[in-house]
C-alpha positions in Angstrom: -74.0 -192.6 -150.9 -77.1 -191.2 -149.6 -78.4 -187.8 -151.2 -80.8 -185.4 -150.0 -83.5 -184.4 -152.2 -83.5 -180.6 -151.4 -79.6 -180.7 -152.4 -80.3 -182.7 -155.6 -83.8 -180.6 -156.6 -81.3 -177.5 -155.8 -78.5 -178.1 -157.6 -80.6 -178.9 -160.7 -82.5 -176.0 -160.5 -79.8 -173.6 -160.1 -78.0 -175.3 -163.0 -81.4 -175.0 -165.2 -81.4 -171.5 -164.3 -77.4 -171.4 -165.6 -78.5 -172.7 -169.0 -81.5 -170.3 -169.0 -79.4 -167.3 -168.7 -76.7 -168.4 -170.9 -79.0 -169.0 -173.6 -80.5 -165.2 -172.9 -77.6 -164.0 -173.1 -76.7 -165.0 -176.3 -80.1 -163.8 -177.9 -80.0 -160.2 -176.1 -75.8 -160.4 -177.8 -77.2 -161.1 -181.3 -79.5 -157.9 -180.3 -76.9 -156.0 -179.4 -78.7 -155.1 -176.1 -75.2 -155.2 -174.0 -76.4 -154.3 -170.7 -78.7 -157.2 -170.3 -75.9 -159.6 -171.8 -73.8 -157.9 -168.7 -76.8 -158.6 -166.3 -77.3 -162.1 -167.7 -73.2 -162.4 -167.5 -73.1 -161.3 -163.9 -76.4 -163.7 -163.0 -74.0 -167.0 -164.6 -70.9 -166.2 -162.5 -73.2 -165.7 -159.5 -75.2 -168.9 -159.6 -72.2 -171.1 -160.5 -70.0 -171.3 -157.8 -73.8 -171.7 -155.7 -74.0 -174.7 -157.2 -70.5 -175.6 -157.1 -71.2 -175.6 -153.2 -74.3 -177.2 -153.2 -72.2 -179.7 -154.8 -69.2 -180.4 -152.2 -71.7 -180.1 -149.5 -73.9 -183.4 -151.0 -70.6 -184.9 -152.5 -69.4 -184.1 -148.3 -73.1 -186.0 -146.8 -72.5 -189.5 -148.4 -70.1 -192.0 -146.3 -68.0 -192.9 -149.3 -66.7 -190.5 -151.5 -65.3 -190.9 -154.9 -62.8 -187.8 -154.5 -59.6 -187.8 -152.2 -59.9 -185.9 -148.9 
């Protein structure tokens, strides 16, 4: 299977900035600063279904796929 490297840069990026936030948001929850955790919160479930897409579209590009159609 063929990937792209803007898919593959993308997807790891976006998953870097998944751990990033995560791991803010458990620092700003031992704080007690619960706004930001919300704001961190709301960033995760925004960037991971992006990535879930970038995902099936490079998973979609390759000739033989390893998941059932």
């Amino acid at each position: 299977m063929k990937r792209s490297y803007f898919g593959v840069i993308s997807l790891c990026a976006i998953l870097f900035m998944d751990i990033v936030f995560m791991q803010l948001l458990v620092h700003q929850y031992f704080h007690q600063n619960y706004k930001i955790v919300l704001l961190f919160m709301f960033c995760n479930i925004i960037l991971f279904p992006i990535a879930l897409y970038i995902y099936k579209q490079e998973i979609n590009k390759g000739g033989q796929s390893h998941e059932k159609k």
